[in-house]
C-alpha positions in Angstrom: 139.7 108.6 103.8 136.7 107.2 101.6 134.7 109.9 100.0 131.8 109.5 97.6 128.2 110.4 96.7 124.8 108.5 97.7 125.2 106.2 94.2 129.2 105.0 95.1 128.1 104.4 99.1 125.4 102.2 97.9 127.8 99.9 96.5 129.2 99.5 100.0 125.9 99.6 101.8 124.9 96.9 99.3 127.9 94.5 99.9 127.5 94.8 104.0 123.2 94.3 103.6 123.9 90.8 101.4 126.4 89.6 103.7 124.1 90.3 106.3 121.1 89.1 105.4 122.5 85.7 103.6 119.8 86.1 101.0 118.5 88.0 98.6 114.8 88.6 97.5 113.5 88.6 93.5 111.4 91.5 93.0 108.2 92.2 90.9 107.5 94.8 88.6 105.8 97.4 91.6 109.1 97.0 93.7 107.7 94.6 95.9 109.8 91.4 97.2 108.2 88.1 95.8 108.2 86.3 99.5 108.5 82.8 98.2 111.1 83.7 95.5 115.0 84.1 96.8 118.2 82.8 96.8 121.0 81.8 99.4 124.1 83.7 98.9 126.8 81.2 98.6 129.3 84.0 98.2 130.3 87.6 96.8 133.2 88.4 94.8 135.1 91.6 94.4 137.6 92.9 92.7 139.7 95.7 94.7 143.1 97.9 93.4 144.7 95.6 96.1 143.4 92.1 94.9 140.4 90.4 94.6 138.4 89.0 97.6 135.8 86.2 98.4 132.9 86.8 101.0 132.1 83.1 101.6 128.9 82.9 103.7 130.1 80.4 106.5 126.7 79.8 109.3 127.1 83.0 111.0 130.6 84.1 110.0 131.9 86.1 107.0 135.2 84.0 105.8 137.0 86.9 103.5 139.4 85.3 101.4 142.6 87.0 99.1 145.4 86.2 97.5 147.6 86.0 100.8 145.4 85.4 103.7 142.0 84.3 104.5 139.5 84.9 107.7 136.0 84.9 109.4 134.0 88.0 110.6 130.8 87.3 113.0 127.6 88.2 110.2 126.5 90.7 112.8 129.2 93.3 112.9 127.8 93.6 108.6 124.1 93.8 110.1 125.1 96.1 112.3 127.2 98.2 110.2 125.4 98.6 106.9 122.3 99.7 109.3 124.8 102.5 110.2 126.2 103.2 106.3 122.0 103.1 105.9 121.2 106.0 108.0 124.2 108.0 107.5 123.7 107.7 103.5 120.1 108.9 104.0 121.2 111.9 105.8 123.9 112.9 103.9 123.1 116.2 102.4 126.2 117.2 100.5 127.0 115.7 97.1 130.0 113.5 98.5 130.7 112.4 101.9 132.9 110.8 104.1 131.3 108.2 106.9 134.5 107.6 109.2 132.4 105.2 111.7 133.2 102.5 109.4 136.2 103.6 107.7 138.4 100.9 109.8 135.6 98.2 109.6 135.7 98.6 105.6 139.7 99.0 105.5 139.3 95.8 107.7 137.3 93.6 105.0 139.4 95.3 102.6 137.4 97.4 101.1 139.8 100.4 100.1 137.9 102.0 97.4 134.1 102.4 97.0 133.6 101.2 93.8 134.5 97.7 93.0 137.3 97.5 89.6 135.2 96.8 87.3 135.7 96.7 82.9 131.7 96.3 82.5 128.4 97.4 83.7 128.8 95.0 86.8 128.9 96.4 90.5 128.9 93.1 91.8 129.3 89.6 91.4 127.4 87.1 93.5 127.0 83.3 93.5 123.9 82.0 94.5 122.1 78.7 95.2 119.5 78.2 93.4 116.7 76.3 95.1 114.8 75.0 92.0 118.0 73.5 89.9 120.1 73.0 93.1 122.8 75.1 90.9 125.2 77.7 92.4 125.3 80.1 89.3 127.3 83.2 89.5 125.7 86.3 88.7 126.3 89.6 88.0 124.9 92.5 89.4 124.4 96.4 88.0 123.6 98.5 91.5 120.8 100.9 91.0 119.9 102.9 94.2 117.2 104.6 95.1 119.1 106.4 98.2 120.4 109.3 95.9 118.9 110.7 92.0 117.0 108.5 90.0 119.4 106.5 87.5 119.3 107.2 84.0 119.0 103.6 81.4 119.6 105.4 78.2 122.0 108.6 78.6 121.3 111.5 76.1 123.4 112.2 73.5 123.6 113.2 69.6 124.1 109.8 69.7 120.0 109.3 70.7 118.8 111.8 68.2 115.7 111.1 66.3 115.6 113.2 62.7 112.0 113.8 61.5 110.9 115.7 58.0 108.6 119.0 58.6 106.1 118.2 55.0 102.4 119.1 53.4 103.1 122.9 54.3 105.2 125.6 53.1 107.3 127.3 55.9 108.4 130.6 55.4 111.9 131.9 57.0 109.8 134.1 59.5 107.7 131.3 60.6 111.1 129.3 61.4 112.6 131.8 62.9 109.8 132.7 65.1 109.1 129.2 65.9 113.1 128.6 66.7 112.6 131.5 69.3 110.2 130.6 71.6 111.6 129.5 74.8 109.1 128.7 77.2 109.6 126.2 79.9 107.9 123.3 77.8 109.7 125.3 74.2 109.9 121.7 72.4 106.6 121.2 72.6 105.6 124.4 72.1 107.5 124.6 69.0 106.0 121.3 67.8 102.7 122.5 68.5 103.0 125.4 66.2 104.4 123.4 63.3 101.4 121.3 63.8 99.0 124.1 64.3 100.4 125.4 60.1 98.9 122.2 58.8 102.1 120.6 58.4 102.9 116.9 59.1 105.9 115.8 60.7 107.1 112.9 59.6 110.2 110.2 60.9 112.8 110.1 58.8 116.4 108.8 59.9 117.9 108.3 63.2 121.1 111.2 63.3 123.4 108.7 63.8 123.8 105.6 61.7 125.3 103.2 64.7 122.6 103.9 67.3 120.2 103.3 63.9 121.7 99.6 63.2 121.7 98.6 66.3 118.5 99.2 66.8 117.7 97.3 63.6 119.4 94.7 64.9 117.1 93.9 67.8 114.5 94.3 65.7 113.8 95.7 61.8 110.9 98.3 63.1 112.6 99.5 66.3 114.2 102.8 65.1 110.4 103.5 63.6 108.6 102.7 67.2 110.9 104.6 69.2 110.6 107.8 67.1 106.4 107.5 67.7 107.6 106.8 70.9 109.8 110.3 71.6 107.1 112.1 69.2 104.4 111.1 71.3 106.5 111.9 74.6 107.4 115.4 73.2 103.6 116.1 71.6 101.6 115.1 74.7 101.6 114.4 79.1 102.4 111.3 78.3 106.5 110.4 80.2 106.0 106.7 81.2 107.0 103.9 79.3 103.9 101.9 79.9 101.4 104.7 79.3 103.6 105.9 76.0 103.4 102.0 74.9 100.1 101.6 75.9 99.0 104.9 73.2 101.0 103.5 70.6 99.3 100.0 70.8 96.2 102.5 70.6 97.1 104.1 67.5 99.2 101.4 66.3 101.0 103.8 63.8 102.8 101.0 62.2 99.5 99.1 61.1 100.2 96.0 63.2 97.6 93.0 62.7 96.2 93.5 66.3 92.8 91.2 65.3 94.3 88.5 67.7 95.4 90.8 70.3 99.4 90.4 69.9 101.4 93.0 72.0 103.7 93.8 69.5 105.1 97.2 70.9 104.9 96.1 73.9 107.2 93.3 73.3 109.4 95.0 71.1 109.9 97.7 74.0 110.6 94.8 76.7 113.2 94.0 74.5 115.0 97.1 73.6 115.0 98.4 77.2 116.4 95.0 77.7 119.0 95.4 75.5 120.1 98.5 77.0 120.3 97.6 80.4 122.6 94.8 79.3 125.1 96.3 77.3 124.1 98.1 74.2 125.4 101.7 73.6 124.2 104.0 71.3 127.7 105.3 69.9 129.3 101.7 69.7 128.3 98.7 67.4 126.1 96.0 69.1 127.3 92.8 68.7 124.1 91.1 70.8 126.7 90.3 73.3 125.7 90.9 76.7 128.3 92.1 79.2 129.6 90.2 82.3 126.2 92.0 84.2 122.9 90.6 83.6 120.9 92.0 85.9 120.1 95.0 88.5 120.5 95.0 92.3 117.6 98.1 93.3 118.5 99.9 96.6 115.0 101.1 97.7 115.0 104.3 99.5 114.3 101.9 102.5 117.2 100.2 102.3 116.0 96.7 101.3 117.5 95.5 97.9 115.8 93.4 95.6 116.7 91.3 92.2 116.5 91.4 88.9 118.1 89.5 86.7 118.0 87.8 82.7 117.9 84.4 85.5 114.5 85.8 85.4 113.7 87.0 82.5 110.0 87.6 82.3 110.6 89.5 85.7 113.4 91.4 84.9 111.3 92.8 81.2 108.3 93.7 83.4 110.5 95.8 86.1 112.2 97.7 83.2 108.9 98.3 81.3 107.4 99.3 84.4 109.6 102.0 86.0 111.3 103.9 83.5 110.3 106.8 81.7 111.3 109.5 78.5 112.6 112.9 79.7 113.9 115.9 78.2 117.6 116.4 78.3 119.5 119.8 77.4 118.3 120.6 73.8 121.4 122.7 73.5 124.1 120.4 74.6 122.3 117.9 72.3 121.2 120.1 69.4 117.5 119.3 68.9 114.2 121.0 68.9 114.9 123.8 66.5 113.6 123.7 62.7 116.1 123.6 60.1 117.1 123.1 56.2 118.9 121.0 54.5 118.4 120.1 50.5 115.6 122.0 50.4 113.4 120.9 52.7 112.8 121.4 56.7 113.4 119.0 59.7 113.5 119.0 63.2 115.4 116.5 65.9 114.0 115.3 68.8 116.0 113.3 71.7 115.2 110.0 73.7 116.6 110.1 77.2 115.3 107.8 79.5 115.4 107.4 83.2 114.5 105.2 86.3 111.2 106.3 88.3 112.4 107.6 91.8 
């Protein structure tokens, strides 16, 4: 029996709906469909524990082809059942389920496991036709669904600590440890605030670990500096979205950008960075610039249509990122941020980036 939570049946759910519907829809920045832009499916390919398998879209039958034996199901048993998989995910209530109704259908199309074998970020791998070039290129697909919990982009870690020097003040050991204790529900920015309120100024000064650090140097010289005004500001204000954190920097443009001719330049380096993220780069492992076999995101909405976004469309795939993620605040104690300390001599404190989807 298939078990699994909202997230793994939406890889299922997302495999019938393409086969389905025979196409699939680029979306904009705001989740909407872009009517005129779309692509045929030609095919989806997946790789199962028992082989890997070929959806061919055939008129209105589903040819499934393995390594042993090939054959056609009529495109409206897939309608039919991922409208099924649909409402039963959106009703599901515990944190994994079983939905028997289809359990032969899938065992049928030889689906036996929920999640496709997979060595990269890729969920799924389609080939479509591309009206424009007349070329059948095969992409591959991240699924991010909106049925269950908002997806995280970057995942918190020591890894995604940001180390910034407390200066311009003298702290004395009570202030510290006073300041350490408070624990109120907003305590990191509460403790922040009272650094701030003794006249001292808090300064970036390294990222905590030197791989996440060169990696972001790598996409681009100023990054590790941008992000750290980034997570200050997020910490330090109401401020969680990445287009109203971005938009405040290019305000205060704390790294003394020429901005006479109106050049986005946080903006852009943001784009690119979230980019980078969503197509392969870790913070504990050494970017190489490579991209993974995925280059793109599926997005389940929580109405069940699925949209596109892919590096094929890059401008598009930038804006949806830039648009619907945002900075949270992940467990200062697992992480071990927030609290002032000294090293050398002097004081610092670590703050953490996390960031998330919008739900």
């Amino acid at each position: 029996m298939l078990k699994g939570n909202k997230g793994e049946w939406s890889e299922i759910y997302t495999l019938l709906k393409l086969l389905g519907d025979k196409e699939i829809y680029v979306g904009d920045e705001n989740l909407n469909k872009i009517p005129d832009l779309l692509y045929p499916i030609i095919k989806i390919l997946r790789d199962e524990n028992n082989g890997n398998y070929e959806y061919s879209v055939n008129d209105n039958l589903i040819l499934i082809t393995g390594e042993d034996d090939s054959f056609s199901i009529s495109i409206v048993e897939f309608k039919q059942k991922s409208e099924l998989l649909l409402n039963k995910i959106k009703k599901a209530h515990s944190s994994s389920f079983d939905v028997p109704e289809i359990e032969d259908f899938l065992l049928q199309i030889k689906c036996s496991t929920l999640k496709a074998k997979s060595s990269s970020k890729t969920d799924i791998r389609i080939v479509i036709h591309d009206l424009k070039t007349n070329l059948q290129p095969e992409l591959g697909f991240s699924i991010k669904s909106q049925l269950g919990g908002a997806s995280t982009l970057l995942n918190a870690g020591k890894t995604t600590n940001f180390i910034y020097e407390i200066g311009n003040c003298s702290l004395t050991n009570d202030f510290v440890e006073r300041t350490n204790l408070i624990d109120t529900r907003s305590k990191i920015k509460d403790r922040l605030n009272a650094v701030i309120n003794n006249s001292c100024k808090i300064q970036f000064n390294q990222t905590e670990k030197e791989v996440f650090g060169n990696n972001l140097i790598l996409i681009d010289s100023l990054l590790p500096n941008i992000l750290a005004e980034i997570t200050f500001d997020f910490y330090t204000s109401n401020l969680s979205k990445i287009i109203d954190l971005v938009a405040n920097i290019e305000s205060n443009n704390p790294l003394n950008f020429n901005t006479a001719n109106n050049h986005k330049f946080y903006e852009y380096k943001i784009k690119k960075f979230l980019t980078e993220v969503a197509l392969g780069m870790m913070p504990a492992k050494v970017w190489d610039g490579i991209y993974d076999a995925t280059g793109g995101y599926l997005v389940v909405k929580e109405d069940g249509e699925i949209l596109s976004y892919h590096i094929y469309n890059k401008n598009k795939f930038e804006n949806y990122l830039f648009h619907n993620t945002k900075l949270e605040t992940a467990s200062s104690s697992r992480h071990d941020f927030g609290k002032i300390y000294e090293k050398n001599g002097k004081y610092f404190i670590k703050l953490n980036l996390q960031i998330r989807f919008l739900k």
